[in-house]
Every structure is written in structure tokens, then in C-alpha cells.
C-alpha positions as a Markdown table, in Angstrom:
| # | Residue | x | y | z |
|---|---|---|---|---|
| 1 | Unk | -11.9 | -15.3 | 36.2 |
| 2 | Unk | -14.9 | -15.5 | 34.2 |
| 3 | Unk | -15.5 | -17.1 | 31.0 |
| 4 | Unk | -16.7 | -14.2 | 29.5 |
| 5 | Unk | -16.1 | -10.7 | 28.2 |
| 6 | Unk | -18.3 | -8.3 | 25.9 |
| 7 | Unk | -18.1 | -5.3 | 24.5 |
| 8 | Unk | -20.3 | -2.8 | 22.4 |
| 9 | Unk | -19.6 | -0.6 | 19.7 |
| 10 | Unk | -22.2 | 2.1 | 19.1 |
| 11 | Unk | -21.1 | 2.4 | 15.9 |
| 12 | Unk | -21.3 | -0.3 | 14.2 |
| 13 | Unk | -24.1 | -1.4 | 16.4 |
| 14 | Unk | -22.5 | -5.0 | 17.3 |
| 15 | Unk | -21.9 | -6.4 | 20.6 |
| 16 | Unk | -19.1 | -8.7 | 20.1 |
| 17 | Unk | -19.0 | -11.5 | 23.1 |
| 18 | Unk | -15.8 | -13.0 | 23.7 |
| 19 | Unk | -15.9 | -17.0 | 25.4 |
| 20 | Unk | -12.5 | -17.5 | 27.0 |
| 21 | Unk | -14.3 | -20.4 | 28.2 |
| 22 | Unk | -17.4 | -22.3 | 28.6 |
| 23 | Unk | -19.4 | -20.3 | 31.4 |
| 24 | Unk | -21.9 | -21.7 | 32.6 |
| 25 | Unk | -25.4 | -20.7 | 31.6 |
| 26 | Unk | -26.1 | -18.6 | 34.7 |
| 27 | Unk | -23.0 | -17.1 | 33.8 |
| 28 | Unk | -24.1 | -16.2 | 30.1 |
| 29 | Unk | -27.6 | -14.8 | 31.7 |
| 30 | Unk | -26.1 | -12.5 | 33.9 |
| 31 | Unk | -23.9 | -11.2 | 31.7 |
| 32 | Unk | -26.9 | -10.5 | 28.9 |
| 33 | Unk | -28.8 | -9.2 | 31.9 |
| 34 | Unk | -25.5 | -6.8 | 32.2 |
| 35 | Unk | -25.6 | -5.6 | 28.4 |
| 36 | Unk | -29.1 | -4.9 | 28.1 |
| 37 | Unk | -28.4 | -2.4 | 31.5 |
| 38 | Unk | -24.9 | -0.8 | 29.6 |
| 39 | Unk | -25.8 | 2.2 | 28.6 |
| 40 | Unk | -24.0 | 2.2 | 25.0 |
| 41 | Unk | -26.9 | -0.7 | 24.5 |
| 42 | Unk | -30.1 | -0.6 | 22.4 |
| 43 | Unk | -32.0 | -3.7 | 21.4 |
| 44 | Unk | -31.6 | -4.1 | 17.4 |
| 45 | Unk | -27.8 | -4.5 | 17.9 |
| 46 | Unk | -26.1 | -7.1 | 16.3 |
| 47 | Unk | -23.8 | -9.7 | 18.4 |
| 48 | Unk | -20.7 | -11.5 | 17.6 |
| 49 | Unk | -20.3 | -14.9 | 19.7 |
| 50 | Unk | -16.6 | -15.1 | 19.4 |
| 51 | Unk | -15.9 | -19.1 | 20.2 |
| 52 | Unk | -12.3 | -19.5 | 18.8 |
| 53 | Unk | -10.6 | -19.6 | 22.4 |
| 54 | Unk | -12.5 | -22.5 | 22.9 |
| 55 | Unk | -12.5 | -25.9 | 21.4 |
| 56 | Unk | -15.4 | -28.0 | 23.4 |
| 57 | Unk | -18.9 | -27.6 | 22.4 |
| 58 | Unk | -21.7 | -26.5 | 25.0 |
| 59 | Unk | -24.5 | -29.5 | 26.0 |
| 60 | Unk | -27.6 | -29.1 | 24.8 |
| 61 | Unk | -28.9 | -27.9 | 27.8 |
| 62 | Unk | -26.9 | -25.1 | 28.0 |
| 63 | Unk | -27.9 | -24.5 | 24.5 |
| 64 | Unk | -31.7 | -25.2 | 24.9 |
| 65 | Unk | -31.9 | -22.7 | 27.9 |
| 66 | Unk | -30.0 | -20.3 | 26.1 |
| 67 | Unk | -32.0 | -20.2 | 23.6 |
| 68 | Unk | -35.5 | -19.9 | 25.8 |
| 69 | Unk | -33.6 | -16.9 | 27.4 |
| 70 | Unk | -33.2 | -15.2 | 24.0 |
| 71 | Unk | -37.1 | -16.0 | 23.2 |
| 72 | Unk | -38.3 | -14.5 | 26.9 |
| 73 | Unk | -35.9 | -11.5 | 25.7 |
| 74 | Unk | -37.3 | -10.9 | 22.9 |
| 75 | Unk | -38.0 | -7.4 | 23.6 |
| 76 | Unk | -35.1 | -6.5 | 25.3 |
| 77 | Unk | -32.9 | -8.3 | 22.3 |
| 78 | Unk | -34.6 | -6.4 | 19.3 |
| 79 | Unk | -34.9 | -7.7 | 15.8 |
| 80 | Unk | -30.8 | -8.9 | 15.4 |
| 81 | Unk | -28.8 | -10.5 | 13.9 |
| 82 | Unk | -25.8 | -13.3 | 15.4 |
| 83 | Unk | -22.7 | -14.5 | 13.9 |
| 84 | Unk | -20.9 | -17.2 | 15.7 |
| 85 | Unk | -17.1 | -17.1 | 15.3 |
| 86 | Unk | -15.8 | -20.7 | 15.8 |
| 87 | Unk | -13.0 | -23.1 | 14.3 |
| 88 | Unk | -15.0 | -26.2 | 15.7 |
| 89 | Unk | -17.3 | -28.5 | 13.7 |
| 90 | Unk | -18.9 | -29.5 | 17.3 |
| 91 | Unk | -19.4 | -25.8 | 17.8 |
| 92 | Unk | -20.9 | -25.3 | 14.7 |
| 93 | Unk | -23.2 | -28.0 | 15.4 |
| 94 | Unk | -24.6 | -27.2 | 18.6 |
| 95 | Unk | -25.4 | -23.6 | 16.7 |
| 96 | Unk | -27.5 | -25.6 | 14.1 |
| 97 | Unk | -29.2 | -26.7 | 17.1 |
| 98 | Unk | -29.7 | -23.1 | 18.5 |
| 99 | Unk | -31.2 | -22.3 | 15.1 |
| 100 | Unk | -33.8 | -25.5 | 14.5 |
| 101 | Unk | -34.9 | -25.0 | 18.5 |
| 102 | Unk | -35.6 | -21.3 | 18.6 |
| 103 | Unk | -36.7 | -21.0 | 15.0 |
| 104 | Unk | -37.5 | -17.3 | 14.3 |
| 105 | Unk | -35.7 | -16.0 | 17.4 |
| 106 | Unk | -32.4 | -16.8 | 16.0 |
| 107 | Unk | -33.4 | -16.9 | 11.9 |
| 108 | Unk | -30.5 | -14.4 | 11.1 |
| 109 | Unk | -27.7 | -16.3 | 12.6 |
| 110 | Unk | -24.4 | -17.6 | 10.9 |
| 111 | Unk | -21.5 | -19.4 | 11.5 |
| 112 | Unk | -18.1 | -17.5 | 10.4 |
| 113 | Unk | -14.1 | -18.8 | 10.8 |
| 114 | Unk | -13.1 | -15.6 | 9.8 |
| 115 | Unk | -14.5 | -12.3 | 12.4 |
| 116 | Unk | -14.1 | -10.0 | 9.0 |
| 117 | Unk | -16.5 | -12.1 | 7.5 |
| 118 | Unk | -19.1 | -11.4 | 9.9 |
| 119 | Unk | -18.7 | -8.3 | 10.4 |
| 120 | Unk | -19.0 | -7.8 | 7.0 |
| 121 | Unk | -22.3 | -10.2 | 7.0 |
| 122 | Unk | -23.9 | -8.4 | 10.0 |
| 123 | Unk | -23.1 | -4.8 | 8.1 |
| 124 | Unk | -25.4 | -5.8 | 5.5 |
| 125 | Unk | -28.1 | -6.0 | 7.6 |
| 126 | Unk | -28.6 | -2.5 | 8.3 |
């Protein structure tokens, strides 16, 4: 079963990720390697990292590679915006890592408990 599922609405322009677990990062790679092929996907989209399923943090190294993946993506990402979903001060604090590592890669990225919240957030940005 894998850790992950996503999917995309065109019309708000969000791709909401859903963790029912920790995958592992070639896990997480393949599966952004998937959404950039769908074809409801455009780069500019918004994502939603939904993290409430799960209550352990990632390592930094999963963090540190993920966030060199969304740097060589760049292109294939678009200008976007992230809102993490979590209940977990641990998870919140690996994303404060994700931010201070990647810098402007990941400079319009917020933590949320509440998914209407971010929705709302990410809706402001376009």
C-alpha cells in the first residue's frame, strides 16, 4: 500500500497530497514525477501536504533531499504556493526546516491545523 495519494483540482488549481504514512523519499519523487505527467497538471498549482494521518516527523534527510528535488524542479513546479496540514509540533518543525534550507523555492509555504484554512490561504494567491 503506498504511503501516499494525490489528487488535483483544475479548479481551484491545488494539488492536495495525502501522507497515510511516511514514504520514503523515492517514494515522494516518483509520485511528483507522476503529477507533473497527469494531465489535469500545470506548473503554478498550489499543493496541500496533508500530514494529519501521521504523527512522526520525517529526518532531515528526507527533508533535505526533498527539498533539492523541489529546487531541480523548479520549472516543472511553477511559481506555488504550499500549505502543510499537520497536528504535530515535530512536523511543523521539520517544515521550518524545509523553509530556512530551500529559501526562495519554498517562500510561500505555511503550516495550517485546519485544511479550510489553507485553502482559503492558498486562494489568496491567485
Amino acid at each position: 500500500m503506498s504511503a501516499l495519494k494525490y489528487s488535483i483540482d483544475k479548479r481551484s488549481l491545488v494539488v492536495t497530497v495525502i501522507y497515510l504514512d511516511n514514504p520514503s523519499y523515492k517514494e515522494w519523487a516518483e509520485m511528483m514525477l507522476d503529477i507533473f505527467q497527469d494531465p489535469d497538471f500545470e506548473p503554478g498549482f498550489s499543493f496541500i501536504l496533508d500530514h494529519r494521518l501521521v504523527q512522526t516527523p520525517q529526518s532531515s534527510e528526507y527533508i533535505k533531499n526533498v527539498v533539492d528535488f523541489i529546487e531541480m524542479h523548479g520549472t516543472d513546479f511553477g511559481t506555488c504556493s504550499w500549505a502543510v496540514i499537520t497536528n504535530n509540533q515535530a512536523t511543523y518543525g521539520m517544515m521550518r526546516m524545509a523553509q530556512e534550507l530551500s529559501g526562495e523555492a519554498l517562500s510561500q509555504m505555511k503550516a495550517f491545523s485546519d485544511i479550510d484554512e489553507a485553502k482559503r490561504w492558498l486562494s489568496s494567491f491567485r
